[in-house]
VMD Tcl script that draws the C-alpha trace (Angstrom):
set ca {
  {26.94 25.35 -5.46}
  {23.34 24.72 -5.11}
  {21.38 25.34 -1.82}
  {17.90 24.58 -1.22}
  {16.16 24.76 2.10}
  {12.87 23.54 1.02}
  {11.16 22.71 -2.39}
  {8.01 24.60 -3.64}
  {5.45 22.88 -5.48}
  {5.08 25.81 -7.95}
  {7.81 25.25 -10.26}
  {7.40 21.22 -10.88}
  {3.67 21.22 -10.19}
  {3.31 24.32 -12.87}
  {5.30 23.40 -15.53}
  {3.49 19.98 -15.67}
  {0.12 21.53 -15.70}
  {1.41 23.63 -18.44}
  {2.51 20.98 -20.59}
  {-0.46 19.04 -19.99}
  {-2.15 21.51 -21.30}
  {-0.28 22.56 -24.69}
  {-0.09 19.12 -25.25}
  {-3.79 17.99 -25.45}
  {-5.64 21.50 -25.41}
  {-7.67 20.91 -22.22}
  {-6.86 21.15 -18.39}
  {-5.72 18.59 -16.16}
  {-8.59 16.91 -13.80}
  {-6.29 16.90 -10.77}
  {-1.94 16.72 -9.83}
  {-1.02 13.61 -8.12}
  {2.62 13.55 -6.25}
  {4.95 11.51 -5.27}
  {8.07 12.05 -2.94}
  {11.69 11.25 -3.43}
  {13.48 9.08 -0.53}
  {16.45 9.47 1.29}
  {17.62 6.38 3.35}
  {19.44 7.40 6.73}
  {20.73 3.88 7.16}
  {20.20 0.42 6.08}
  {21.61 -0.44 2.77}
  {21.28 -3.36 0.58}
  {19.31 -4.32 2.83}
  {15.64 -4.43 1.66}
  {16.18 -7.37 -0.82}
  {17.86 -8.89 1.66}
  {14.52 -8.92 4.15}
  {16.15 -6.78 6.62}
  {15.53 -3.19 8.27}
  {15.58 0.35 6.36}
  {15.42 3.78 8.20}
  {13.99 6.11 5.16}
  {12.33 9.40 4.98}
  {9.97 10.56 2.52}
  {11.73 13.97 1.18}
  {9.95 17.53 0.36}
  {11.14 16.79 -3.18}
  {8.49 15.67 -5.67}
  {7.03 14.70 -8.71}
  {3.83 15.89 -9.74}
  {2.02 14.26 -12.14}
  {-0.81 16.11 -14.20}
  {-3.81 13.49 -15.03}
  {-6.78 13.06 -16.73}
  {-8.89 9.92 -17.12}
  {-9.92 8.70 -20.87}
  {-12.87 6.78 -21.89}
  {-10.62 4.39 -24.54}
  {-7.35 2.26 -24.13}
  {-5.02 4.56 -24.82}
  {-2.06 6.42 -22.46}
  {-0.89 9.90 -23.75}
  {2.54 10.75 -21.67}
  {4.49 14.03 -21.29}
  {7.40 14.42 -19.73}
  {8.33 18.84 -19.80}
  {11.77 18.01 -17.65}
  {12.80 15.22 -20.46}
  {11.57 17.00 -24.09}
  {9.81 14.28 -24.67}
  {6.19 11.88 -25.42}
  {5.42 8.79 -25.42}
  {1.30 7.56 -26.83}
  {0.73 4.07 -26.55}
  {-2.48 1.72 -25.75}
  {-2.65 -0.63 -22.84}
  {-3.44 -3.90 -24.84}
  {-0.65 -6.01 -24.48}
  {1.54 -3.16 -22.95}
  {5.08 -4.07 -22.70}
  {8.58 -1.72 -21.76}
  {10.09 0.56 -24.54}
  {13.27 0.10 -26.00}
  {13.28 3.29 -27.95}
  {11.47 5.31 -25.44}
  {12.94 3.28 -22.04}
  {12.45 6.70 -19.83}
  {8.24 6.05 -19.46}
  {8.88 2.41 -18.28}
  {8.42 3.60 -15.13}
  {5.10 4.80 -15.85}
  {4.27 1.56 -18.59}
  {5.06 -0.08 -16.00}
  {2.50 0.65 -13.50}
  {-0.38 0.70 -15.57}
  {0.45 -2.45 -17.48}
  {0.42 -4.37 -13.81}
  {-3.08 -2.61 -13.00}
  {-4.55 -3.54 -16.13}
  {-3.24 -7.22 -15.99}
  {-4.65 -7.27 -12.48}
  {-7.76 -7.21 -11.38}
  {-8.52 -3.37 -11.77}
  {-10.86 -1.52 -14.45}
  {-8.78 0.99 -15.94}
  {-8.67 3.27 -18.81}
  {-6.29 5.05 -20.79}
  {-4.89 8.46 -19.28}
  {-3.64 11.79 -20.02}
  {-0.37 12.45 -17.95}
  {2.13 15.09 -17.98}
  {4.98 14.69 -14.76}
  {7.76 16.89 -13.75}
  {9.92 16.91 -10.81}
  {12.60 18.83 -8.28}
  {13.86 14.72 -7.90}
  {17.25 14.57 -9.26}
  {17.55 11.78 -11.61}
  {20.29 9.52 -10.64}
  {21.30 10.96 -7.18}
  {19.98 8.13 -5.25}
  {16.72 9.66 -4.15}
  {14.41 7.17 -6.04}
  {12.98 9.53 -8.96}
  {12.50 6.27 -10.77}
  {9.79 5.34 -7.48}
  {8.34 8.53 -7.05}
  {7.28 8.64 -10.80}
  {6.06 4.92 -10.01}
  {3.92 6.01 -7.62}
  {2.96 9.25 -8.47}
  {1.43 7.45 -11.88}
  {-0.15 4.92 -9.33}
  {-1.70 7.36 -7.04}
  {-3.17 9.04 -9.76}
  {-4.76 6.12 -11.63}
  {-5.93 4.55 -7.70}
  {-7.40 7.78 -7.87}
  {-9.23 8.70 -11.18}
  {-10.42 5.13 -11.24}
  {-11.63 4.51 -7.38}
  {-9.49 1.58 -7.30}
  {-8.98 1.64 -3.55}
  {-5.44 0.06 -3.19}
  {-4.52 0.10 -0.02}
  {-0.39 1.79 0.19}
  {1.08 -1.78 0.74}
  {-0.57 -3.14 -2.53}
  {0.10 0.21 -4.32}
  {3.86 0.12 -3.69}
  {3.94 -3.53 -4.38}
  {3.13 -3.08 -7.73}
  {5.01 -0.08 -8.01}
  {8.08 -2.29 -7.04}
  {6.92 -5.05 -9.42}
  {7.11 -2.05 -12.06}
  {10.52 -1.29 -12.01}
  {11.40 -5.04 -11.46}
  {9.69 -5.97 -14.94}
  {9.78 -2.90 -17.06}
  {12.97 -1.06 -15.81}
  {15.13 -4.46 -15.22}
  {15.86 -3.44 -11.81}
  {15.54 -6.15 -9.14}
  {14.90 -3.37 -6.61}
  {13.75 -4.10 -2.78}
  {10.19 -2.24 -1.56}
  {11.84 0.46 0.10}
  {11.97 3.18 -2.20}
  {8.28 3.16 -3.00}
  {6.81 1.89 0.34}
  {8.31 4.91 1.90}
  {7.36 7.00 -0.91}
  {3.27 6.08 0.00}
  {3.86 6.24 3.51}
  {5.95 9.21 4.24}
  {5.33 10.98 7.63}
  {5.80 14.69 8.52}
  {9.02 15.07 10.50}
  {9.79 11.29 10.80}
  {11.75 8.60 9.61}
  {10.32 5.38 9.38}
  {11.78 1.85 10.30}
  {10.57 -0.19 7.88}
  {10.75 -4.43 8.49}
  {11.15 -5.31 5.07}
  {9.90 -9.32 5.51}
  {7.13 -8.62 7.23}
  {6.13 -5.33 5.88}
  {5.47 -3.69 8.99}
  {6.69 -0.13 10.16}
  {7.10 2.42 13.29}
  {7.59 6.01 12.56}
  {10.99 7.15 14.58}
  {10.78 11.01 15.32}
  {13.79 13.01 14.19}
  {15.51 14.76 17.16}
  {13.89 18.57 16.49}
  {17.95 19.82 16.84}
  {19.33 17.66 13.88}
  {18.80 18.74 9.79}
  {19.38 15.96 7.67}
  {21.43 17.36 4.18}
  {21.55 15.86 1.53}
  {25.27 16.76 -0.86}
  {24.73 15.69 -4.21}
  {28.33 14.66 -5.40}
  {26.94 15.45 -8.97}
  {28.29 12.03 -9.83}
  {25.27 10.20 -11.66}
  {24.87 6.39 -12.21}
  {22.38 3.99 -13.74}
  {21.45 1.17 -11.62}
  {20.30 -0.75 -14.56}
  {23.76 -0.46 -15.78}
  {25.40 -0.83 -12.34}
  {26.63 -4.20 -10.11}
  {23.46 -3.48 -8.48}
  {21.67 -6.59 -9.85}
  {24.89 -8.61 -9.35}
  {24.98 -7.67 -5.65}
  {21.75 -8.94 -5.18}
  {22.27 -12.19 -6.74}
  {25.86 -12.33 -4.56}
  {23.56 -11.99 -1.38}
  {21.11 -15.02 -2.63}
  {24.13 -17.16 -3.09}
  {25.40 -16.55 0.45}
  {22.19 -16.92 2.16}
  {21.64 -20.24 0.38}
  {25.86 -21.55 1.47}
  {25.28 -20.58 4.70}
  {21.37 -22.10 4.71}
  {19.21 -19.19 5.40}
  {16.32 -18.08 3.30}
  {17.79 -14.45 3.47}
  {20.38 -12.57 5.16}
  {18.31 -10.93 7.84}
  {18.51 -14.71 9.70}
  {21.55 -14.14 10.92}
  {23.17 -12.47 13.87}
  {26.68 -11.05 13.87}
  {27.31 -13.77 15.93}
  {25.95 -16.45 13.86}
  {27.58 -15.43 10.85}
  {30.73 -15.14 11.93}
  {31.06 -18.93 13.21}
  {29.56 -19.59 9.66}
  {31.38 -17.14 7.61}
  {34.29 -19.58 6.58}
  {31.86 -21.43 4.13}
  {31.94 -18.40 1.97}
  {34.22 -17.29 -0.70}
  {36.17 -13.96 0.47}
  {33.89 -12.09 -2.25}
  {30.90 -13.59 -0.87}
  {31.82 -13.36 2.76}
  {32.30 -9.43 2.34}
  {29.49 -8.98 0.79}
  {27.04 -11.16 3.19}
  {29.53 -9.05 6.34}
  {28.27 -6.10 5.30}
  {24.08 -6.76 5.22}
  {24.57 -8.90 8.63}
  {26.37 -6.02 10.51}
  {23.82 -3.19 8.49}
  {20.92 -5.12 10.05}
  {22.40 -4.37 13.24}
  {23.10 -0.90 13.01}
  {19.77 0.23 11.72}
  {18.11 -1.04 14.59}
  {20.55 0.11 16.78}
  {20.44 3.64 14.59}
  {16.51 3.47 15.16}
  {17.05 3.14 19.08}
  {19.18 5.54 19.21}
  {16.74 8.16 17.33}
  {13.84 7.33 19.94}
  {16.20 8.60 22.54}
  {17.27 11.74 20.92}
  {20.97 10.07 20.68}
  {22.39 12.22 17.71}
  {26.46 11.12 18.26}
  {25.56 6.80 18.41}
  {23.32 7.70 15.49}
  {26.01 9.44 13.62}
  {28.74 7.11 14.79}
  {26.73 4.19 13.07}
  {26.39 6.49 9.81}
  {29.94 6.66 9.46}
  {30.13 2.71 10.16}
  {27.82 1.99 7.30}
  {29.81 4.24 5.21}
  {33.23 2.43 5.53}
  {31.36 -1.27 5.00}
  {29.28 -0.21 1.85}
  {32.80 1.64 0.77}
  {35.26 -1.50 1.73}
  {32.67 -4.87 2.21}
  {30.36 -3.60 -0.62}
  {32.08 -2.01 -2.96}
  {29.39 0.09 -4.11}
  {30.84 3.90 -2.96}
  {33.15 5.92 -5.16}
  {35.70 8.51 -5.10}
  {32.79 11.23 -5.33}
  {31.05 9.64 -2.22}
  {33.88 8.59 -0.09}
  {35.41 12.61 -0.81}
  {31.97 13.83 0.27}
  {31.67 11.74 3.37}
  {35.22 12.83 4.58}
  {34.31 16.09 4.11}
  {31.20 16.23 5.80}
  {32.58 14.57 9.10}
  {35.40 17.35 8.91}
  {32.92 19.84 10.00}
  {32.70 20.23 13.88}
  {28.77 20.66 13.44}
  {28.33 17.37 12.03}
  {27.42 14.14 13.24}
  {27.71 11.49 11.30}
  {27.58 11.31 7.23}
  {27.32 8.61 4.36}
  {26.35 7.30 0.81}
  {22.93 6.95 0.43}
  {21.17 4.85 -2.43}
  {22.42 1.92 -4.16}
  {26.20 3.78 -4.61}
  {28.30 4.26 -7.64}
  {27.38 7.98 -7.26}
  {24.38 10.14 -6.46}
  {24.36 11.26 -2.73}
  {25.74 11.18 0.92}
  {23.39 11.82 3.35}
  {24.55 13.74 6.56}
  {23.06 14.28 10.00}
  {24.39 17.96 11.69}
  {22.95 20.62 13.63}
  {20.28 22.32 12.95}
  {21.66 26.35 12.93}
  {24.92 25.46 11.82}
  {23.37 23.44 8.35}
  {24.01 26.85 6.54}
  {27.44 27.52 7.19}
  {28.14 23.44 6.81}
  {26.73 23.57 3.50}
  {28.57 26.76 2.38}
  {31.99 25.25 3.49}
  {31.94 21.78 2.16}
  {30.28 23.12 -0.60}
  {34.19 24.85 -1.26}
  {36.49 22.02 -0.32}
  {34.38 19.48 -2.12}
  {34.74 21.62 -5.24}
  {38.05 22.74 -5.19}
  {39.44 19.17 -4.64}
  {36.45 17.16 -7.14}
  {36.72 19.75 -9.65}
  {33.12 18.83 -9.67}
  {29.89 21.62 -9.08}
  {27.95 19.56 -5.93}
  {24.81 20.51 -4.46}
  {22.98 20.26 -1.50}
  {19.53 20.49 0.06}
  {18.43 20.96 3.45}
  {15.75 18.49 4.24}
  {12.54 18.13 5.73}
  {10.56 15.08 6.01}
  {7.07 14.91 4.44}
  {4.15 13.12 3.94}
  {4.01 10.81 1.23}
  {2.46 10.27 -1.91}
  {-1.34 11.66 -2.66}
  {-3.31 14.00 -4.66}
  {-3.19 17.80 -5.09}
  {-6.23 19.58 -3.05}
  {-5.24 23.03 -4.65}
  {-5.81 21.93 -8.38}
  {-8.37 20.38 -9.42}
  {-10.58 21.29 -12.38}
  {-13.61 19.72 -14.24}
  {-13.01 16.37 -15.34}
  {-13.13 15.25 -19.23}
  {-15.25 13.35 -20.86}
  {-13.98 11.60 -23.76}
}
mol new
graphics top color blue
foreach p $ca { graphics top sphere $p radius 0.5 }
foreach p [lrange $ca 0 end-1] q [lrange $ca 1 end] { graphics top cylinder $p $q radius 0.2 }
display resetview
């Protein structure tokens, strides 16, 4: 078992710096960082124009950076083994190198745009696990982003930034992803959540009751979304909307769908069930959070659990054992999968003194019965992407 109660910069933030440095024999100008996510409720829902109810993590990744005078992009990643050097004419995604998409991506958009950039010197690292549904893929996105807004005075405002963060992994990474994971990553708030309105693009932080810890159990089960039915749910969710002859999802009621729903397949009429009713609940989840309502909150967890597990069909043994478990406990509240599914995370609302001894015990039964090492970290919500005050040096001329 793993346990961590809160993530120190030092470890990420130095070993980036250091490989920066043995890489191109100077020191960085400044570290840029980017959170992970975790998404209390609302899923499959972005794409779909509905509500989210995210919170920018104290997990990070920390890029290194250093602005050049010519056109081309030096990239080290310490956590990986590995480099990439390319130039940003005619900058398109790697085959052979597909891990620095993420960051291709980024800076190919800004230099298509209408924004005077230059080539860079970036090392990243990260306490973001890869593949646990926590968005390491959008926290490198922005993390790159922040640092070239940054080193080149761009002045994109956090909407625009994330957009073409999203755009990013859309293009480069071949994931047709929704804004969440990176709008939350720019916009994070200390000890909040924020409801996110993901057709109009507007948001209202929602204060997180001072007795609850969110925990995040990592079922150690790791997926590729890429690879996934995650592109195939999305495209299952346009086909309904257009049957029942909405421009999304999010234009329905419960109410409204259900004296339409007999124009749908059965496939299509689980899947279109499950973002209708999810719409609901986060904004019922969100009201229930402004009143300090902890058991409605963790009632509609568990809901959204058993329609991504049975409407959805995105959960997995890994997640569905991990959720079970978690409600077992007497201290918790309410528990599900977080992230797009087919592994990665459950998320899990319980009280604050007892997160310890919850951790400790599922910890055992998960392990004993998975045969699988999980771990867990007890959360705090932070602030969300920007640069490093503590280290910056003299910048390079080149």
């Amino acid at each position: 078992m793993a346990l961590e109660a809160s993530c120190a910069a030092d470890g990420p933030a130095s070993l980036a710096t250091a490989a920066f440095v043995r890489a191109f024999q100077y020191s960085p100008w400044r570290l840029f960082q980017a959170p992970g996510r975790v998404n209390l409720i609302g899923e499959h829902t972005d794409y779909n124009d509905g509500f989210v109810l995210p919170l920018a993590l104290d997990r990070r990744v920390w890029v290194a950076a250093a602005r050049r005078e010519d056109r081309r992009v030096r990239l080290r990643a310490p956590d990986l083994g590995a480099e990439a050097e390319f130039s940003l004419a005619g900058l398109q995604p790697s085959r052979r190198e597909g891990w620095s998409n993420y960051a291709r991506g980024v800076l190919a958009l800004l230099d298509r745009g209408s924004y005077p950039i230059r080539g860079l010197d970036l090392a990243y690292a990260g306490n973001v696990p890869p593949g646990a549904g926590l968005s390491s893929s959008a926290a490198v996105e922005v993390a790159v982003a922040t640092a070239a807004n940054h080193l080149f005075d761009l002045r994109l405002p956090p909407l625009k930034l994330a957009q073409v963060c999203q755009r990013a992994e859309q293009e480069f990474a071949g994931t047709r992803c929704g804004l969440m994971d990176q709008l939350i990553a720019v916009l994070g708030q200390q000890d909040r959540a924020l409801l996110i309105d993901c057709r109009h693009l507007t948001w209202e932080e929602i204060p997180l009751p001072p007795q609850a810890a969110v925990v995040v159990c990592d079922t150690g089960k790791r997926r590729s979304l890429t690879d996934s039915a995650y592109n195939e749910r999305r495209a299952q969710c346009e086909e309904g909307a257009s049957r029942l002859g909405v421009p999304a999802l999010r234009d329905l009621s419960m109410e409204a769908f259900e004296a339409r729903a007999a124009k749908l397949s059965p496939l299509l009429r689980k899947r279109c069930r499950h973002v209708v009713y999810e719409n609901a609940r986060t904004q019922q989840a969100a009201q229930a959070l402004r009143q300090g309502d902890v058991m409605t909150f963790g009632r509609l967890m568990n809901e959204s659990h058993t329609s991504l597990r049975d409407l959805y069909e995105v959960s997995c043994d890994e997640l569905d054992l991990m959720a079970v478990l978690a409600r077992s406990q007497p201290a918790c509240w309410g528990a599900r999968m977080t992230g797009a599914g087919f592994g990665g995370c459950v998320v899990a609302l319980v009280e604050r003194q007892a997160a310890p001894a919850f951790v400790t015990r599922v910890s055992r039964l998960y392990e004993r019965q998975s045969q699988c090492t999980p771990a867990f970290y007890i959360c705090r919500a932070s602030a969300g992407a920007g640069p490093e005050p503590d280290h910056q040096g003299e910048e390079q001329k080149f």
